[in-house]
N, C-alpha and C positions, 0 to 999 in steps of 0.2 A: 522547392521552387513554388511560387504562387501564383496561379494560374486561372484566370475567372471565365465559367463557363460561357461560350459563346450564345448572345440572347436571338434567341426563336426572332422571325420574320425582318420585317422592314426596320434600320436602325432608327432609334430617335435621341440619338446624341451622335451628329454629323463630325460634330470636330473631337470626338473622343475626351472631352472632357470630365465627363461621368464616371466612364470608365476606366479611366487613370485616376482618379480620386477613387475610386472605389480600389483600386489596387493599392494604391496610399495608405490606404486605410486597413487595407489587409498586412500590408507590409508594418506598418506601425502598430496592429496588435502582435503581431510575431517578432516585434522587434527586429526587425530588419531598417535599421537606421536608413543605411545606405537606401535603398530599393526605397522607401519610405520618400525621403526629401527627391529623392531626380523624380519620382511620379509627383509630386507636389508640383515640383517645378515646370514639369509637363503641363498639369490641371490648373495650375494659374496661367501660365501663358494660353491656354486655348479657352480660360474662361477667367479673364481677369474682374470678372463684375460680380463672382461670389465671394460672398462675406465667411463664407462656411472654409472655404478653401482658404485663401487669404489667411486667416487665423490661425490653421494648421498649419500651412507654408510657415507660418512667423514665427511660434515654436520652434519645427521641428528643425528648421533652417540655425536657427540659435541655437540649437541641441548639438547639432552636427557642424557645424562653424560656418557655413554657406551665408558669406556676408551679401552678397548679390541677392540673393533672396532672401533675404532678412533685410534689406532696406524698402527692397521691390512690395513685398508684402505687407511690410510697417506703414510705409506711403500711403497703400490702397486701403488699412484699413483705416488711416487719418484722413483720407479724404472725405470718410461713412462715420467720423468721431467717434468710431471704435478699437482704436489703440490701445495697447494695453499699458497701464502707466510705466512699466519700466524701457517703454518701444522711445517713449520723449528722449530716456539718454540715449538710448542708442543714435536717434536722430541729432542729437547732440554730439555725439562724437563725433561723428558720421562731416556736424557740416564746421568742429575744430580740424576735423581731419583735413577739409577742404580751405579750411583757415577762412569761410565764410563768418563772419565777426556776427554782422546783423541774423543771418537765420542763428546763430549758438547763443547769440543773445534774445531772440524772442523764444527759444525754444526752454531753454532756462529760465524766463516769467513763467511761461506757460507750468512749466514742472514747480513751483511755488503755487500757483491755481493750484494744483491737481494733490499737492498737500504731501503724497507720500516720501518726497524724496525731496523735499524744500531744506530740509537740515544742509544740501550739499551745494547749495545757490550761492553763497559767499569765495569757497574755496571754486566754484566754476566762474565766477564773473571775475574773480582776480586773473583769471588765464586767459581770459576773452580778453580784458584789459590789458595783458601782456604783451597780446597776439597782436591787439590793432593798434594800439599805440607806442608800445616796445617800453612803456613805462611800468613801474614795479611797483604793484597794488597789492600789499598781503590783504589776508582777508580779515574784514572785521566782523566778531558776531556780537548780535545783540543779547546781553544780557537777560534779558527779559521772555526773548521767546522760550518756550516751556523745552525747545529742542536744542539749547544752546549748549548741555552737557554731552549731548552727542555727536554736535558739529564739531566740538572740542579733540573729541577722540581724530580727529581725524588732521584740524585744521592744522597742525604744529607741526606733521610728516606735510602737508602740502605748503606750511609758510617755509619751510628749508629747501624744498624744492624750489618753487618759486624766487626764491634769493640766490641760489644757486645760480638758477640759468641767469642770473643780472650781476652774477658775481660778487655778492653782499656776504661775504662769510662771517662779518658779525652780526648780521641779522639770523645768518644761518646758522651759527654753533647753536645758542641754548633751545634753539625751536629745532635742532637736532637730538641735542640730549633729552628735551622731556619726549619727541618722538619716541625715543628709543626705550624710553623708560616704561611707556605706555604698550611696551613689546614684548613683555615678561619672556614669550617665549617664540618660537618660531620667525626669530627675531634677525637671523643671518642673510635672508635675501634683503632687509633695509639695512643692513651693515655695507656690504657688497656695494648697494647703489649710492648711498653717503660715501663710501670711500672712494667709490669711483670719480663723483664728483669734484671730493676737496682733489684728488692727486690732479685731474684734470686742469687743476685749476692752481697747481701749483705749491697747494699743503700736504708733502707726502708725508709728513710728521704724523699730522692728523689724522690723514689716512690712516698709515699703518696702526695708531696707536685704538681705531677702533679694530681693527684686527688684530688684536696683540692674541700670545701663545700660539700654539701648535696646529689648533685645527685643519683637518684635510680641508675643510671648505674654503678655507680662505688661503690655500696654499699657493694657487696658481695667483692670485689677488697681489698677494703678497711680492711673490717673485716680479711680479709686470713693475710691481710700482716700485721697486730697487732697482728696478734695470730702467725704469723713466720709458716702459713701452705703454700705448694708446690703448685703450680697450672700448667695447662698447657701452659700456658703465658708466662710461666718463662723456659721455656723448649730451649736450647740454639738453634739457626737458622742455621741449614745444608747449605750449597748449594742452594739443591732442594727448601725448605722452601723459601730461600731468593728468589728463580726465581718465587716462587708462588705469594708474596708479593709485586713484582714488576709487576708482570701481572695483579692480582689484582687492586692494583691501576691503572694502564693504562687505562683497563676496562671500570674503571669508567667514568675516562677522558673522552676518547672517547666515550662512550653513552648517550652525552650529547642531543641525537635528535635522530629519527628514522631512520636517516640515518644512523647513530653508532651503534644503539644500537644492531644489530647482531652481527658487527667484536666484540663488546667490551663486549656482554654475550659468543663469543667462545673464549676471552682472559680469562677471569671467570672460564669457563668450563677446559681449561690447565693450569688454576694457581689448580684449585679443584684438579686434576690429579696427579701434582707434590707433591702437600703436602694436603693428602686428609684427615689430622688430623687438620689439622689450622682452625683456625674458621674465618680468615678474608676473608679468597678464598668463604670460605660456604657462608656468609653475602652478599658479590657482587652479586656471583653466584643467589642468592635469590632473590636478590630484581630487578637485570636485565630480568631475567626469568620471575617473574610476570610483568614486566614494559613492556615486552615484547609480552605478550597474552600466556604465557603457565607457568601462576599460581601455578597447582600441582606440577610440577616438580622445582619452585621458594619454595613452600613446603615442599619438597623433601629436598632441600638444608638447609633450616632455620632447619628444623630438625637433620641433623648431627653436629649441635652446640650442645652440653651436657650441660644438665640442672646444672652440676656445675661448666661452664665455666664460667670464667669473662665477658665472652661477649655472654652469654646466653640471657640478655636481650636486646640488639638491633636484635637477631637471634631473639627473640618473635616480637619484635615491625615489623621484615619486614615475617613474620608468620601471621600477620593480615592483611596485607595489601595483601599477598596472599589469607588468606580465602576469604578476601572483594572481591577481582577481580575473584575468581573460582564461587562464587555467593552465598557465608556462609557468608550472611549480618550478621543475629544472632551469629555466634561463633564467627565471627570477631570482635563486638561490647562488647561480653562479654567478649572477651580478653583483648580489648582494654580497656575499662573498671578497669579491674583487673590490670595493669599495670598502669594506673593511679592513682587507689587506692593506692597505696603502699605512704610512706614517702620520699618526695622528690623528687619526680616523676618531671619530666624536659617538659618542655613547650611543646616540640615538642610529648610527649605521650597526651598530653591534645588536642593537635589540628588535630593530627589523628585521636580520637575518636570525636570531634567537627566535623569534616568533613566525617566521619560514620553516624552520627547522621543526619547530614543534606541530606545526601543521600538517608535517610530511610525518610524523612519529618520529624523530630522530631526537628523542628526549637529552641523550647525552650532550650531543651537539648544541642543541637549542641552552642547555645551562652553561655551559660551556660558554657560548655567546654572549649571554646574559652576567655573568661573572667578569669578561673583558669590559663591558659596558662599563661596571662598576667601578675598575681598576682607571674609570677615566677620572674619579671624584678623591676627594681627599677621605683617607679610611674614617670618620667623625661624618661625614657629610654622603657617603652614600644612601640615594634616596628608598625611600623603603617599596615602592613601587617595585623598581628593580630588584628586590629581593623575595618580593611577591612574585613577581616573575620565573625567576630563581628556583623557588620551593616550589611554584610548581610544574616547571618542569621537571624535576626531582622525582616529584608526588606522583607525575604523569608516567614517571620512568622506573614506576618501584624500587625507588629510592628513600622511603618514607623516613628510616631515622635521620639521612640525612637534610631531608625537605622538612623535616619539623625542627631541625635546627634553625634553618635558614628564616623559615618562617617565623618561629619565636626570636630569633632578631629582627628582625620586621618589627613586631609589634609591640618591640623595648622604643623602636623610634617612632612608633605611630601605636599609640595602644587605644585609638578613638578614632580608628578608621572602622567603618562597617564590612566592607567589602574583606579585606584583612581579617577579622573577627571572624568572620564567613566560615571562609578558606579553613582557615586551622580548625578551626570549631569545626566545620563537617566532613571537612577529613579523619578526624578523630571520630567523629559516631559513625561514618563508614567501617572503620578499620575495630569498632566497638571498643576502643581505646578511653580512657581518660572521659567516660561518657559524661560524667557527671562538671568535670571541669568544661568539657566541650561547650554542656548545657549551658552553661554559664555565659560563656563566650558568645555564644549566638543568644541570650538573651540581652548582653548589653548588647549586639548589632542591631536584632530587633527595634529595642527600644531608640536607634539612633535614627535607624532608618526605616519606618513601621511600615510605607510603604510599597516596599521593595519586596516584590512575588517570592524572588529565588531565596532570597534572608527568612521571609515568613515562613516557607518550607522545611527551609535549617531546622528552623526553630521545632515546629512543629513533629518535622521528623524523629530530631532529638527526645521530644516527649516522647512519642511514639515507642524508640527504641529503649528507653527508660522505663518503660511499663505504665506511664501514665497518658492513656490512649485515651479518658472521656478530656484529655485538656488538650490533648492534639487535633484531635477531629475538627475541630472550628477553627484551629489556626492552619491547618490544611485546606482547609473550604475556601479560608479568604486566601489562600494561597492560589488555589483552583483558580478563584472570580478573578486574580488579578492578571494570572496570563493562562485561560481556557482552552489553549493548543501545546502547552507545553507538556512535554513525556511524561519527564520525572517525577511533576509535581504533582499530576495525575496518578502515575502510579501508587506517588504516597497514600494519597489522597484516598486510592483504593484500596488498598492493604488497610490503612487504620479505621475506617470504614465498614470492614471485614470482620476486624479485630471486634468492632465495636457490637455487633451482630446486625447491621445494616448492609445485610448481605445484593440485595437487590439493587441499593446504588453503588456498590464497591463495583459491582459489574458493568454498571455506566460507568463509572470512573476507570476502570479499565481498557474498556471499549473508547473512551474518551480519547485513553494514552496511546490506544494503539493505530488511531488512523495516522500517528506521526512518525510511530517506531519504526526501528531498524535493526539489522543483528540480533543481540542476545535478545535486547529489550522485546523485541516484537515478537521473538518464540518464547521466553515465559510472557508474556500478556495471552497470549493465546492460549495458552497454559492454564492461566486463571482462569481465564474466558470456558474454557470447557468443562474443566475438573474441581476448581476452587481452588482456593489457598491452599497450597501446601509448604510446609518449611523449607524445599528446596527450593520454590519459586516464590521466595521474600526478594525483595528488591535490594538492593547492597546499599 
């Protein structure tokens, strides 16, 4: 509990708002979400004229889904022109939500000013358009602006929308199909919302025939629309709804890396805002949120999917991957599980729970999963990922002739993957197997992928274990510079180092590896650390 010393003599913060920001603060380095935004909310209401406060309220409120104080905050820092540019959408949804036309239309200028987020001004003023005149305005982009290939990515899912709610289904099929096209993967919750729409509307041909085959996700989809029953899928797209739908996806886009993944969980958090009834905004919002280190509230969100939506179960599939990360190995497993069980269950439920499994050590089980996954593709078209997968849970499970089978089909279907090359290749100089073929192998990875820390290592170890230790040492080094806190690459590092008679930085390089180790590793480092190399504390 967080607790701040009571201050010596006469108070000088009368209305407590100091020291509820200060407890704010305390709470938000302990990550204590919760405790965090309600003292925010405290500290701006007893002191709405800081800008300091204000800022953090606008965050953390976004972080934690507190739409009240996420507009209340956004307000006060737009009235000091210190808004932060993606706070415009929010105030943007915020006045579709209210179906206020003229504020979503000056707040939309405003967001072309401000430049970052001008790409999305076409597909918003077609909705604005919608909302106040009921007339149906797809969006048109300029060719010319240098952002017109990125408004693209988006504008062809919001012209099918948009034609949708007007009832336009030939405007809406092909600005449906290049949608979907532009969807390679993760492509089932805009399957669900296109289906929803044509049945809604009368096309249950169409519908079904984007859900055609067996898939568990589209089973319940399926069954509604043979029986002619209503869902909320089918529910025509407001305004608001479509500006949800477009930030949603953004979202995604952009949290492709930890550099994203903030702006594109508070593009989540304002599309959830706008249409806090959609299940797609929920699904992002979810799985950003756990991807992100704050799981419950990833939780939070997969739960405002309704167990009898269409898209109830990709809302369960990223519900497990929350429990797994808040640290509900067992509930996660068993959900995982139970979703696999079902009929028709799609690869991607099989290798979730394969990759639960293997987390827990349950290596049998984990390939075992991973082998269903496969039985979902045609025997020519099994992807070699999943066989990467495969081998090493195998390899995990000292199963090694069988995991270097698995693995060498893999790289009959991918023989120019680096990460693949990896695998086999340093599995085999582990096991002091085939060293010299290994060598091989992690030199074409190398050379594919020169960058890559843990490949340089391969490489290098390989020499290493092959006796040729003045050609490892450097490639070790640049292994070390490229990730400085990692165990392994360290210990190599030190050992060849050792080898070389550079005995004085083998023991930096040791000391390196061991402020991270664990287990065995961190009792032989200390091992080295004290006594020096010896053959029974070589690294494997």
């Amino acid at each position: 509990m967080l607790v701040l010393p009571a201050a010596a003599g006469a108070s000088v913060d009368p209305d407590g708002a100091l020291r509820t920001y200060a407890r704010a603060r305390l709470a938000d380095g302990e990550g204590e979400l919760g405790l965090a935004v309600s003292s925010y909310r405290q500290a701006l209401a007893a002191d709405p004229t800081s800008m300091d406060i204000a800022r953090r309220s606008y965050f953390q409120a976004l972080e934690s889904g507190d739409k009240a104080l996420a507009l209340k905050s956004a307000a006060l820092l737009d009235d000091e022109g210190l808004l932060p540019r993606d706070g415009t959408l929010l105030r943007i949804g915020d006045a579709l939500e209210r179906k206020d036309w003229t504020a979503a239309g000056a707040f939309t200028d405003r967001m072309v000013e401000e430049g970052n987020f001008a790409f999305l001004a076409p597909m918003v003023r077609s909705w604005i358009t919608a909302g106040a005149t009921g007339a149906y305005a797809p969006p048109v982009l300029d060719p010319k602006d240098r952002f017109a290939p990125l408004a693209r990515r988006y504008a062809d899912e919001q012209t099918a929308l948009l034609a949708l709610a007007k009832g336009d289904l030939n405007t809406a099929r092909p600005a449906m199909e290049r949608a979907l096209a532009l969807r390679i993967s993760d492509a089932a919750a805009l399957r669900l919302t296109f289906a929803g729409q044509l049945a809604a509307r009368g096309a249950k041909a169409e519908a079904l025939a984007l859900l055609a085959g067996d898939d568990a996700n589209y089973a319940v989809a399926r069954a509604d629309i043979l029986r002619g029953r209503k869902n909320a899928a089918g529910a025509p797209f407001s305004p608001a709804r479509g500006f949800a739908q477009l930030l949603a996806r953004l979202g995604v886009d952009i949290a492709t890396d930890d550099s994203g993944r903030a702006m594109g969980t508070r593009l989540a958090r304002i599309a959830t805002f706008a249409d806090p009834l959609g299940a797609e905004p929920h699904i992002v919002a979810a799985r950003l949120l756990t991807a992100g280190g704050l799981p419950v509230f990833g939780a939070e969100e997969a739960r405002k999917v309704p167990a009898k939506s269409w898209h109830a179960p990709l809302a369960q599939g990223e519900m497990v991957d929350a429990m797994a990360e808040a640290g509900d190995k067992p509930g996660a497993i068993a959900l995982a599980q139970s979703l696999a069980a079902v009929p028709g269950a799609e690869a991607e439920r099989y290798v979730r729970l394969g990759r639960l499994l293997a987390d827990v050590r349950d290596f049998d089980g984990a390939a075992a999963a991973f082998r269903q996954a496969q039985a979902r593709y045609q025997p020519d078209a099994v992807p070699w990922l999943l066989l990467l997968f495969e081998g090493s849970a195998l390899e995990q499970g000292k199963r090694w002739e069988e995991a270097r089978a698995v693995l060498q089909r893999a790289l009959k279907l991918a023989p120019d993957e680096p990460v693949l090359l990896n695998y086999l290749g340093y599995a085999q100089v582990e096991r002091r197997q085939n060293v010299e073929e290994a060598l091989a192998l992690l030199k074409r990875a190398s050379a594919l992928k020169p960058t890559d820390s843990s490949i340089t290592d391969s490489l290098g170890w390989a020499q290493f274990v092959t006796g040729d230790v003045q050609a490892a040492v450097p490639v070790l080094e640049r292994a070390a510079a490229g990730a400085p806190t990692d165990v392994t690459i360290n210990e190599h590092l030190g050992d060849a180092l050792w080898a070389a008679g550079r005995r004085y930085e083998a023991r930096y390089a040791w000391r390196a590896a061991a402020v991270f180790a664990e287990g065995d590793a961190a009792e032989r480092l200390a091992a080295k650390a004290r006594e020096g190399m010896k053959p029974e504390y070589a690294a494997p």
